[in-house]
Backbone bond lengths (Angstrom), bond angles and torsions (degrees), N, CA, C in turn:
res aa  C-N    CA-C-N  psi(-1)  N-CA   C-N-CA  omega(-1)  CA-C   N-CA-C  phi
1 X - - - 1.468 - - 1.535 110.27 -
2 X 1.466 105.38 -38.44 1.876 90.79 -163.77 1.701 99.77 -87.46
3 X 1.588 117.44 0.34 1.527 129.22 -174.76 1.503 88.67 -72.85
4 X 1.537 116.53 -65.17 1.275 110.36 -165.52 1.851 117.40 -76.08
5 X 1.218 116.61 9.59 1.535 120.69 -179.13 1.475 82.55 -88.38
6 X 1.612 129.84 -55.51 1.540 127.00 -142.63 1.577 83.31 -84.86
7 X 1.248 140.42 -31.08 1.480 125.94 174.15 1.631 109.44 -74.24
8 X 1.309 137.04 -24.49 1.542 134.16 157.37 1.565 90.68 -58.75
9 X 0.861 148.06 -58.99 1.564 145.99 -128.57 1.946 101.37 -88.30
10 X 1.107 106.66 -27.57 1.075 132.25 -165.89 1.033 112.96 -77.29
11 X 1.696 110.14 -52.01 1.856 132.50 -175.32 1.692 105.71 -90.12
12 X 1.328 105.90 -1.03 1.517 103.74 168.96 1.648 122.27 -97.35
13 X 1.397 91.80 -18.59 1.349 107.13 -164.14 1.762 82.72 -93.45
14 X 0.825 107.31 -45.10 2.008 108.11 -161.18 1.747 97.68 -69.88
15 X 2.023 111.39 -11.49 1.371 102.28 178.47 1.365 92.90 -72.52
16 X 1.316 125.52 -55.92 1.386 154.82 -125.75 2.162 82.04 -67.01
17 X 0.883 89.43 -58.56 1.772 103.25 -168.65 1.159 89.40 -60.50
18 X 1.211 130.83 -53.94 1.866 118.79 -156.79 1.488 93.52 -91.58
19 X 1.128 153.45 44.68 1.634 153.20 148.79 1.314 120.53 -32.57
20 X 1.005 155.88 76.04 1.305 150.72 165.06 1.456 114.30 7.79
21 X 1.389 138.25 121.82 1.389 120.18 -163.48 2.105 87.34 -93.21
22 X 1.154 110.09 168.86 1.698 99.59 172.45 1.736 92.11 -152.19
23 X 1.450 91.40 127.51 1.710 100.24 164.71 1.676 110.70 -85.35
24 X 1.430 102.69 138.98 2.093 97.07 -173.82 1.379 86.58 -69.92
25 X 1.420 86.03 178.37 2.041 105.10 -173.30 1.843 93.36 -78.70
26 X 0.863 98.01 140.85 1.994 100.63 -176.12 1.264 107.23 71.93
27 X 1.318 121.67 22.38 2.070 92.75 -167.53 1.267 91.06 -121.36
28 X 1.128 119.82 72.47 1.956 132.90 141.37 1.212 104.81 -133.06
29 X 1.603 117.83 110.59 1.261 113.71 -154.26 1.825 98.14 -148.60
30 X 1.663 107.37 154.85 1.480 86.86 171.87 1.319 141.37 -46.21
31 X 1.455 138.59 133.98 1.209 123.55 -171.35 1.677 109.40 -93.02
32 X 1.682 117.13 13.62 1.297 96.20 158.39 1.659 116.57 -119.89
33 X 1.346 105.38 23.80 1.495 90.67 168.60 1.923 103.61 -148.49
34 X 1.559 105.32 2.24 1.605 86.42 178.48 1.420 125.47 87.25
35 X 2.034 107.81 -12.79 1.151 92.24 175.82 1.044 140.31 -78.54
36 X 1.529 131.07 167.37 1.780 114.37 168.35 1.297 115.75 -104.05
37 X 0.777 122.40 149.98 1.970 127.88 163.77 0.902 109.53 101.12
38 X 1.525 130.70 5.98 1.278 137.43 153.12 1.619 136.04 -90.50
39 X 1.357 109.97 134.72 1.730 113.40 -178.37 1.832 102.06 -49.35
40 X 1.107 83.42 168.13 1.866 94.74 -177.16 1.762 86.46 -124.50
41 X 1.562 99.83 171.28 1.024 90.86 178.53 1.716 110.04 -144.06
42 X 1.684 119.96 144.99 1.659 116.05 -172.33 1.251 113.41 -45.96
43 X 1.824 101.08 126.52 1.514 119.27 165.82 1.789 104.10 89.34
44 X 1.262 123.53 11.94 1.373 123.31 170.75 1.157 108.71 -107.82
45 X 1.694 102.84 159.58 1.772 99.56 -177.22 1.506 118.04 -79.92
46 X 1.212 116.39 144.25 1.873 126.61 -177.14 1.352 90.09 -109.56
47 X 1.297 99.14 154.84 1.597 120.72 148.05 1.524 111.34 -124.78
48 X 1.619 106.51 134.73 1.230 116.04 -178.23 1.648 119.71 -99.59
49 X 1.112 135.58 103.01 0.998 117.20 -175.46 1.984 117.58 -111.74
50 X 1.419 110.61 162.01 1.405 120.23 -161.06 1.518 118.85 165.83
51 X 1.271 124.91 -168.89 1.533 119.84 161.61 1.691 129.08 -118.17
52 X 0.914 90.90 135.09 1.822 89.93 179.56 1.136 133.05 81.19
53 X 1.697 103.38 29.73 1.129 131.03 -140.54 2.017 96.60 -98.90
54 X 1.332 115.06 -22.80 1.392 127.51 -175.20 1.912 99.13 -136.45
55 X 0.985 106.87 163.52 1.655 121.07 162.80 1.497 132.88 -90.19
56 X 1.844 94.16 -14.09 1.312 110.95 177.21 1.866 104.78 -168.29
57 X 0.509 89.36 -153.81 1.910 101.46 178.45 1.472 104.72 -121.63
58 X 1.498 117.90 126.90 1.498 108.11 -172.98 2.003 80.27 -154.66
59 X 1.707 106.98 136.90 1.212 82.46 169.03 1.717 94.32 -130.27
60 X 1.805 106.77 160.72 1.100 96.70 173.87 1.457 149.97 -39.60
61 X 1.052 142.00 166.74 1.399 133.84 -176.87 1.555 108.11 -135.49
62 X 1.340 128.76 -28.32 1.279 150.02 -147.35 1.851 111.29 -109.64
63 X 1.180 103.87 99.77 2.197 93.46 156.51 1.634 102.49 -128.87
64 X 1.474 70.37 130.17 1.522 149.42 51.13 1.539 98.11 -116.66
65 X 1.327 86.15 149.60 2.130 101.51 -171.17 1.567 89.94 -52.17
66 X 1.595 112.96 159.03 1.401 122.94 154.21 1.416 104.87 -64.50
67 X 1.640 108.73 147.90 1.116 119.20 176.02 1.715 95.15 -110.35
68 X 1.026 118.81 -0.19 1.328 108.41 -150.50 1.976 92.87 -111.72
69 X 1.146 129.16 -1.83 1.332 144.83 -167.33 1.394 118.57 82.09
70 X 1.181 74.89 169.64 1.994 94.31 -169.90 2.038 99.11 -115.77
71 X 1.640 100.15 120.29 1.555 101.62 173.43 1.190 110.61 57.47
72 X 1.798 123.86 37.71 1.307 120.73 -169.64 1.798 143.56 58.86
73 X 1.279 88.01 11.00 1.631 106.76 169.95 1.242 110.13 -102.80
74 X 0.994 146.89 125.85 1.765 156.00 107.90 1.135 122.04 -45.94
75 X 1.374 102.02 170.47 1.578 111.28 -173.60 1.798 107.57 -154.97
76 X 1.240 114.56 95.95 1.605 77.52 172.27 1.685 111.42 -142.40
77 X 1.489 128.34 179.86 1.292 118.54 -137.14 1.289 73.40 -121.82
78 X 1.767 144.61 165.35 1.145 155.58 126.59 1.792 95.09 49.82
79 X 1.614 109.49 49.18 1.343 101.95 178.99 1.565 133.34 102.76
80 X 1.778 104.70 -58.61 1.235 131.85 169.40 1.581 120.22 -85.52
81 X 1.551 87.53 131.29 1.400 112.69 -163.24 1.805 95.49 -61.12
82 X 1.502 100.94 159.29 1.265 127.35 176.91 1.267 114.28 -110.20
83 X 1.402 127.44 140.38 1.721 118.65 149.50 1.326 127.65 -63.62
84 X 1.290 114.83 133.39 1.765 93.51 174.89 1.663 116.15 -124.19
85 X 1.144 114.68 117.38 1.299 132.79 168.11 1.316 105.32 -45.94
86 X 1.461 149.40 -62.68 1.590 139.14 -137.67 1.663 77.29 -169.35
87 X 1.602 105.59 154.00 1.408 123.00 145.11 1.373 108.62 -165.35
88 X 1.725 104.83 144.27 1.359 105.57 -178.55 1.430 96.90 -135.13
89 X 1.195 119.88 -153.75 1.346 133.98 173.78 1.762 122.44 -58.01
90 X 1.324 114.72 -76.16 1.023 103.15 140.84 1.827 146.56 -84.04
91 X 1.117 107.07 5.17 1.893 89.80 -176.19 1.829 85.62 -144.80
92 X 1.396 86.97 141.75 1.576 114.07 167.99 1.148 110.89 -114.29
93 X 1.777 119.28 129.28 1.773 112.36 167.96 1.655 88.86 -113.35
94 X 1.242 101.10 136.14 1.695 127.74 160.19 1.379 128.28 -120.12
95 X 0.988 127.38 -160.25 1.520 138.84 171.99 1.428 108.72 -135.91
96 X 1.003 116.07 124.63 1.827 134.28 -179.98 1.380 98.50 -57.21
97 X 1.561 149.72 122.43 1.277 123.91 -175.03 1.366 103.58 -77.98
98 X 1.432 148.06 155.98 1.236 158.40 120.27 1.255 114.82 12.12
99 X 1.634 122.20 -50.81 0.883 111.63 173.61 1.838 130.40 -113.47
100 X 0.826 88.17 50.83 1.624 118.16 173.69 1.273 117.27 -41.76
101 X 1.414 124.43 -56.83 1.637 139.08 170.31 1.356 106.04 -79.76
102 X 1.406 105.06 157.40 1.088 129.66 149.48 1.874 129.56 -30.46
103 X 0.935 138.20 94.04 1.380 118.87 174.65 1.298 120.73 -0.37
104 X 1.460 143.90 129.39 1.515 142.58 168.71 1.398 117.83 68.46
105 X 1.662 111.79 -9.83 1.778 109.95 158.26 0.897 116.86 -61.61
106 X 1.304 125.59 159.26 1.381 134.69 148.27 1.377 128.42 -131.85
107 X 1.388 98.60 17.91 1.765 108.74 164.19 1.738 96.15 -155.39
108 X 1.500 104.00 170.04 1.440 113.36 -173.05 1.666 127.09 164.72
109 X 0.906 121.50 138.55 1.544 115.77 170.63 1.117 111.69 -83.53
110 X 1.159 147.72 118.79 1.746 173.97 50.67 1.787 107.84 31.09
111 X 1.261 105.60 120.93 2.212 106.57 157.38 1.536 108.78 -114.79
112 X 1.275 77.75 135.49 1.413 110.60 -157.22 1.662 98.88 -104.30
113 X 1.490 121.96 102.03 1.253 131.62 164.89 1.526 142.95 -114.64
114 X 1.475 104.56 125.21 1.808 116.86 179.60 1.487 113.98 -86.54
115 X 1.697 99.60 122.28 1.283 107.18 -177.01 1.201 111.95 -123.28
116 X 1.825 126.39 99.32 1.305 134.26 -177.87 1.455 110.19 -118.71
117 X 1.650 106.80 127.32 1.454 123.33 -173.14 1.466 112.86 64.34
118 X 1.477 122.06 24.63 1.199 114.06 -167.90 1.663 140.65 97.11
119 X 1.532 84.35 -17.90 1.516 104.05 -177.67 1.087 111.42 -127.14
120 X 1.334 92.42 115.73 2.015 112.87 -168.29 1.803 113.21 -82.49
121 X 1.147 95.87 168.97 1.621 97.54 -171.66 1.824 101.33 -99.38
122 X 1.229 104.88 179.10 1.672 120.47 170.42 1.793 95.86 -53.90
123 X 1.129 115.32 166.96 1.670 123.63 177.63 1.876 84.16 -101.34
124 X 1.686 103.16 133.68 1.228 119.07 169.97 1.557 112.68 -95.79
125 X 0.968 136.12 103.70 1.796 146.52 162.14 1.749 91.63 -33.91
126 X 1.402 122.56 138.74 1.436 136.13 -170.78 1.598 95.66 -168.79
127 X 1.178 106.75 112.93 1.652 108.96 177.78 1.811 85.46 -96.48
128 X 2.153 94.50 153.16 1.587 101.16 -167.03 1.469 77.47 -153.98
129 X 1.576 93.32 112.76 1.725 106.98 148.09 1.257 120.10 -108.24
130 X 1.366 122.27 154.37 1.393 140.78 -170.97 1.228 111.55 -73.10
131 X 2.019 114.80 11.43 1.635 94.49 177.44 1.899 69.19 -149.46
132 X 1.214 122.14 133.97 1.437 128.57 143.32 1.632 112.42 -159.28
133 X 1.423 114.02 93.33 1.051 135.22 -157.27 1.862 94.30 -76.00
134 X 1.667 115.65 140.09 1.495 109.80 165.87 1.298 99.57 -154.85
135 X 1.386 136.28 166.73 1.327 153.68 -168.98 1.801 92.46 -133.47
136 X 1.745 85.99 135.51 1.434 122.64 -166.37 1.865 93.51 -85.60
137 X 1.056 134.89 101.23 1.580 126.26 158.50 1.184 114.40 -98.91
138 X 1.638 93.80 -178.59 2.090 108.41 169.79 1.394 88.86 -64.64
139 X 1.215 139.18 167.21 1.071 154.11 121.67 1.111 132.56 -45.86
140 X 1.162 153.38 128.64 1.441 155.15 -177.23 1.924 102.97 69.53
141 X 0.618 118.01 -5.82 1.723 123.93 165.37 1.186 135.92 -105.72
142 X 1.625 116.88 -23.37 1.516 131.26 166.25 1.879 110.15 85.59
143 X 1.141 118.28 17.78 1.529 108.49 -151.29 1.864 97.02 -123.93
144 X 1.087 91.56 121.05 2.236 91.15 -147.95 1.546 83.82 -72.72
145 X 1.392 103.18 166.94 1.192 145.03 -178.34 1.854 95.10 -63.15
146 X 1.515 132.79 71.06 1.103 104.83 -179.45 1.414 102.60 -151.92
147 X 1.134 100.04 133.58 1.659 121.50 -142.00 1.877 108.94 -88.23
148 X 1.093 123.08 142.07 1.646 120.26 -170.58 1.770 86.16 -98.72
149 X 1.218 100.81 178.26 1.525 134.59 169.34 1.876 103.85 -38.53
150 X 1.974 89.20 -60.21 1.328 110.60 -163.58 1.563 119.79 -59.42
151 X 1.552 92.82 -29.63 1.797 97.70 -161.57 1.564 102.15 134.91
152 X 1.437 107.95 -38.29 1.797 105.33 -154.68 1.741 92.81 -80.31
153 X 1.359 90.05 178.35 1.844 110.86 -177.83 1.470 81.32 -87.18
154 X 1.669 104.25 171.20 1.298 126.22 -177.41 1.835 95.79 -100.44
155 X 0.968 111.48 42.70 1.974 94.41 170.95 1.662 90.75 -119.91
156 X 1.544 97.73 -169.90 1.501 124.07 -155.10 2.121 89.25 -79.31
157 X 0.933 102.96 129.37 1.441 121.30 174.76 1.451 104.20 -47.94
158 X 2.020 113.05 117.28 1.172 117.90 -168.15 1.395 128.41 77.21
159 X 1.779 103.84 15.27 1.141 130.13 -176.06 1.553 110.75 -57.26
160 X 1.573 127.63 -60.45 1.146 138.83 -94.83 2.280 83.93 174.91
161 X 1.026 87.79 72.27 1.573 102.04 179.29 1.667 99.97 -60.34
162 X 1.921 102.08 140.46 1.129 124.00 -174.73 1.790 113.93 62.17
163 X 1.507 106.57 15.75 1.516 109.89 145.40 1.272 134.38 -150.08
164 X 0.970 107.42 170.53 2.176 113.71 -172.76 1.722 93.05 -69.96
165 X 1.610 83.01 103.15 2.204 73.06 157.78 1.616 93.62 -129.25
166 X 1.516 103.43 153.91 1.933 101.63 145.20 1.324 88.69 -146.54
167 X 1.376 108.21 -168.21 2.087 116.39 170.49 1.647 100.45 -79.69
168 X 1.772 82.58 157.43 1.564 100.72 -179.91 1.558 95.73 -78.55
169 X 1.287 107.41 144.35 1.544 110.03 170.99 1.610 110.19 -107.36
170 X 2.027 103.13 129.02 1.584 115.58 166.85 1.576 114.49 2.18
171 X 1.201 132.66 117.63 1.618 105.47 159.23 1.405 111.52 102.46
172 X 1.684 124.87 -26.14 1.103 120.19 161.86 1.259 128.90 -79.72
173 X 1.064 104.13 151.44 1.890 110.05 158.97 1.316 133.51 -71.46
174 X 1.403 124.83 131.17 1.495 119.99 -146.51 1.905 86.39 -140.77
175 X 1.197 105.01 154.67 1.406 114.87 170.02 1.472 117.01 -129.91
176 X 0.802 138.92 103.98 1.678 170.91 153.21 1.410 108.58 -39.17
177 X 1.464 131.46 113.87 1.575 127.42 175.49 1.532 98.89 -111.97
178 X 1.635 120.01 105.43 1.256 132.57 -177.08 1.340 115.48 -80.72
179 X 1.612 117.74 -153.98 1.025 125.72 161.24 1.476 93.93 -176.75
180 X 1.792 95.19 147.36 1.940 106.78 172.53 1.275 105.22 72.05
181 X 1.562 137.88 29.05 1.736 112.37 157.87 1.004 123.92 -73.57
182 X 1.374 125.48 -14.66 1.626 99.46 163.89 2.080 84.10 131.52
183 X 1.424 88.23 176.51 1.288 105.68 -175.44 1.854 113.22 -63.87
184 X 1.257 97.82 138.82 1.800 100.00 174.16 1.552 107.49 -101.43
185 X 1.802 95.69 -166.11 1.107 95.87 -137.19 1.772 92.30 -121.34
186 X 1.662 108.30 32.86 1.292 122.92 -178.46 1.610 121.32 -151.56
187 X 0.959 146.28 129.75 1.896 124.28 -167.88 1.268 87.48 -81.85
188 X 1.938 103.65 141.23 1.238 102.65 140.21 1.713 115.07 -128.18
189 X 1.146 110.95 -162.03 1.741 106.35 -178.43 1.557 105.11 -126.42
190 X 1.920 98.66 142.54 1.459 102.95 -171.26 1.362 106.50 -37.80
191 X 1.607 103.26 149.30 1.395 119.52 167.33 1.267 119.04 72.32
192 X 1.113 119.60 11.15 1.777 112.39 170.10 1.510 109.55 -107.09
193 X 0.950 125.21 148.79 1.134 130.58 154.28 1.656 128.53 -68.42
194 X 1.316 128.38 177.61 1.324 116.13 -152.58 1.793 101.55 -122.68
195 X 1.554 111.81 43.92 1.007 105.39 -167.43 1.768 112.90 -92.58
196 X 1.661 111.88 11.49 1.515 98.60 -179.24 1.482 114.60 -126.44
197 X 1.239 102.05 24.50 1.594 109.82 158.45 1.890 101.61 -167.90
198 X 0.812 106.96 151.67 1.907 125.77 168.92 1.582 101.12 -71.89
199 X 1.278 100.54 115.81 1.278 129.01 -177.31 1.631 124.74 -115.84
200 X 1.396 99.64 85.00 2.136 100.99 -171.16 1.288 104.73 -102.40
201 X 1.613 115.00 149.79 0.963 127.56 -159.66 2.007 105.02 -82.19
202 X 1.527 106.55 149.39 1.503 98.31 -151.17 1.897 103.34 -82.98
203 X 1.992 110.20 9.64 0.878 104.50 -162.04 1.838 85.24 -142.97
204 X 1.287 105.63 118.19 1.577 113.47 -171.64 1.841 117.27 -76.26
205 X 0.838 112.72 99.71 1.993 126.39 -171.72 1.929 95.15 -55.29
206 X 1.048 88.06 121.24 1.700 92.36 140.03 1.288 129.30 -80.56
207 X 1.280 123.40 107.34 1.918 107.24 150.65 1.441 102.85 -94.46
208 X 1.814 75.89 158.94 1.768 85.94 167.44 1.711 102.42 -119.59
209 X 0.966 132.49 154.84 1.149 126.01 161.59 1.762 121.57 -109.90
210 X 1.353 136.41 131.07 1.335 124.71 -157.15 1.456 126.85 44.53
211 X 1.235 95.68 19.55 1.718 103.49 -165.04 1.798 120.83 95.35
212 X 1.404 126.90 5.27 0.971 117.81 -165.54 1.388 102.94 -119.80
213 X 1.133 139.38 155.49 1.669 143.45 -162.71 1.485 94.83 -97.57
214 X 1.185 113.45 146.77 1.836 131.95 -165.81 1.588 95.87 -132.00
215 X 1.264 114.04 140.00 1.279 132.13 -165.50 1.991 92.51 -91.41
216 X 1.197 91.52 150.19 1.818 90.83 -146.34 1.896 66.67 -120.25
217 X 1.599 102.14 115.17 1.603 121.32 152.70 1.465 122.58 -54.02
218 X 1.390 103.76 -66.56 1.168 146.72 -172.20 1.513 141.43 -168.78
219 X 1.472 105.91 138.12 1.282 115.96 -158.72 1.685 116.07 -132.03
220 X 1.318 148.34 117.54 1.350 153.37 -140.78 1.313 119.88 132.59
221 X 1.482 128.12 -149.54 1.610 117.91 -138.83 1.624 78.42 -123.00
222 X 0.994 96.98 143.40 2.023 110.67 153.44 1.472 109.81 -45.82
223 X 1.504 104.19 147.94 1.745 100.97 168.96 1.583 119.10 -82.55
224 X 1.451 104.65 -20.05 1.784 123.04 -176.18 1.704 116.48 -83.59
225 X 1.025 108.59 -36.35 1.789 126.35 -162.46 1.016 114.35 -111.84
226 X 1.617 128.42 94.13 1.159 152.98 172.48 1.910 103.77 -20.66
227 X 0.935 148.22 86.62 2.068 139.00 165.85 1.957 90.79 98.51
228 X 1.273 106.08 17.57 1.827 81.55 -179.09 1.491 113.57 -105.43
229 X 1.564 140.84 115.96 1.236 110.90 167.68 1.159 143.60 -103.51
230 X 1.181 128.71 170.53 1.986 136.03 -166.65 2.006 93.02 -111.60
231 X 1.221 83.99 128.08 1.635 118.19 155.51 1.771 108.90 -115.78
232 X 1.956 87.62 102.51 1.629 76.90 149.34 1.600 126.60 -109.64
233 X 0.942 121.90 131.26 1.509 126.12 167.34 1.547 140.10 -123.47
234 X 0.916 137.95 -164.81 1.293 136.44 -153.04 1.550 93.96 -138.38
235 X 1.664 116.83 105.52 1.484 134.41 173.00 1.787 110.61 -46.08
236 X 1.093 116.01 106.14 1.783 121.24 177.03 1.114 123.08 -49.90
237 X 1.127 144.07 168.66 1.226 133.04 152.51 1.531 114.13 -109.72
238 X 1.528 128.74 145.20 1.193 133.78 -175.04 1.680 114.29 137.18
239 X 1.653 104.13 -20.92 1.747 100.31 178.08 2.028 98.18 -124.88
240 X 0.912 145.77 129.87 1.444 158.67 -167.20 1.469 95.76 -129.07
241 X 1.385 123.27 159.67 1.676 132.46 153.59 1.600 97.28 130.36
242 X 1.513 129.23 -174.74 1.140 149.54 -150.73 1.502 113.93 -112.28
243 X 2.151 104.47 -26.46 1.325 106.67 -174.93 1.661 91.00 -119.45
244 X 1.253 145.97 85.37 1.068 141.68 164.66 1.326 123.97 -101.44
245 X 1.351 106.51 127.01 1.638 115.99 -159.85 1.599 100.96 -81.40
246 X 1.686 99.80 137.45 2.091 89.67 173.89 1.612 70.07 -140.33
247 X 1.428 89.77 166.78 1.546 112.54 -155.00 2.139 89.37 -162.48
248 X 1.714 105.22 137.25 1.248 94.09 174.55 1.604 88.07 -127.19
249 X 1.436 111.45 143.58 1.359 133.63 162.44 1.836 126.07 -81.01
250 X 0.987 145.79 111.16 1.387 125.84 -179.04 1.545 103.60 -150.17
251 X 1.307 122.55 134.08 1.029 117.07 170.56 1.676 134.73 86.51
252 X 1.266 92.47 -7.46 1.811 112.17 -159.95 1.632 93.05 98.02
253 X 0.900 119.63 44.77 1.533 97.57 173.72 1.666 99.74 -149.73
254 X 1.668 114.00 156.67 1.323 113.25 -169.23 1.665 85.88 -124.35
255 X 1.150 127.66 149.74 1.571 143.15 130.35 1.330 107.23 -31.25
256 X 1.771 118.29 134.77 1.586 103.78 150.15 1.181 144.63 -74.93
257 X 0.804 147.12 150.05 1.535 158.98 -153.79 1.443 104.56 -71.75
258 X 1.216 121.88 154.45 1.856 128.72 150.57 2.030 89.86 111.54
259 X 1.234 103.03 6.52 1.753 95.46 147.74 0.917 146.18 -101.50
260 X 1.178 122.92 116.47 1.704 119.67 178.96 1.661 133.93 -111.79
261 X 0.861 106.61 -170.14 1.465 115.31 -174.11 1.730 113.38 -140.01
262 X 0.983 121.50 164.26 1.717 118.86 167.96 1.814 103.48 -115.57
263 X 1.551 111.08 122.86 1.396 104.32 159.92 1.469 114.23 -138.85
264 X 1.480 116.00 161.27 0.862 113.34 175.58 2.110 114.05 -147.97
265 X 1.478 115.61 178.47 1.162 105.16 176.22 1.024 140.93 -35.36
């Protein structure tokens, strides 16, 4: 009797492990703003979301990202392996590889598949254009990832607990951590980061900030962050306040809306 309880116990647990992983319908989505219904674009970060997608939460440690998975999860797009930053149960962040399309495309549907313990999920349909520009924020606050002179974030001082924020001031230089500009102007290979040559994007983004156009420093991939890129530019003068909308254009393509920044004189 207790042979055949520990063999039930056994075949529940061995279901439990072999779970079908399932991506939701739409849930490969940009990983810097969360939206849905939008293309992603090669070599930017995704988030995958669904259930049963990891066995636990494990996040990377390693760049160039593992291609090979994290805690026995994979990920890969039209075949080709992905890096993966984090995976848990429900949500996977990866990197779109670079080479995602077809040679000489620049748009396309891509399936997008989770492979935990061996047992892969349904192929998810993910349309991927070569330009879908997004800005990295806090979460639940709206106020992008964009860095002063000093170190601090650009929101209202005491913004954003357990960090240095105040407003960007007119005239300074500000650095912007994007996502999706589009192809550069150097190869690199999934999952590395871009730390052994300067890498700008081959197609120069407008932001505006409050509506006003910002003189674009520089534009390309971080040297630290595997698909992420940095805009630095020079804060305009003409929009001031705490909720100021910046928005980047590239490609035919706009950023979504509901990010801001704080600037002032």
């Amino acid at each position: 009797m207790r042979t055949l309880k520990f063999c039930v116990l056994l075949a529940i647990a061995a279901g439990v492990l072999a779970a079908q992983p399932i991506i939701a319908t739409g849930g490969v989505i940009d990983g810097a703003n969360f939206v849905k219904g939008r293309a992603v674009a090669p070599g930017s970060v995704v988030s995958i979301f669904g259930s049963s997608l990891a066995t636990s939460l494990q996040a990377g440690d390693t760049i160039p990202l593992s291609l090979m998975g994290l805690n026995g999860t994979s990920v890969t797009f039209n075949g080709i392996a992905a890096g993966l930053y984090f995976v848990s149960d429900g949500q996977v962040n990866a990197q779109l590889p670079w080479d995602v399309l077809a040679p000489g495309a620049t748009t396309g549907m891509v399936n997008a598949v989770v492979t935990k313990g061996g047992v892969a999920s349904a192929p998810m349909a993910v349309p991927v254009n070569n330009f879908a520009p997004g800005i990295f924020d806090i979460a639940g606050l709206g106020y992008a990832i964009a860095i002063n002179p000093d170190g601090s974030i650009a929101a209202p001082v005491g913004a954003v607990p357990g960090l240095a924020t105040r407003p960007a001031k007119v005239g300074d230089a500000l650095i912007i951590y994007a996502n999706g500009l589009g192809p550069v102007d150097s190869p690199i290979v999934n999952g590395a980061a871009s730390s052994d040559v300067l890498r700008r994007t081959l197609t120069v983004p407008t932001v505006t900030i409050g509506g006003q156009t910002a003189q674009i420093l520089f534009s390309g991939l971080t040297p630290q962050f595997p698909g992420i890129n940095q805009i630095n530019l020079v804060v305009p003068s003409g929009a001031t306040g705490n909720s100021v909308p910046i928005l980047i254009q590239t490609g035919g393509v706009t950023s979504p809306t509901g990010v801001i920044i704080a600037v002032s004189n």
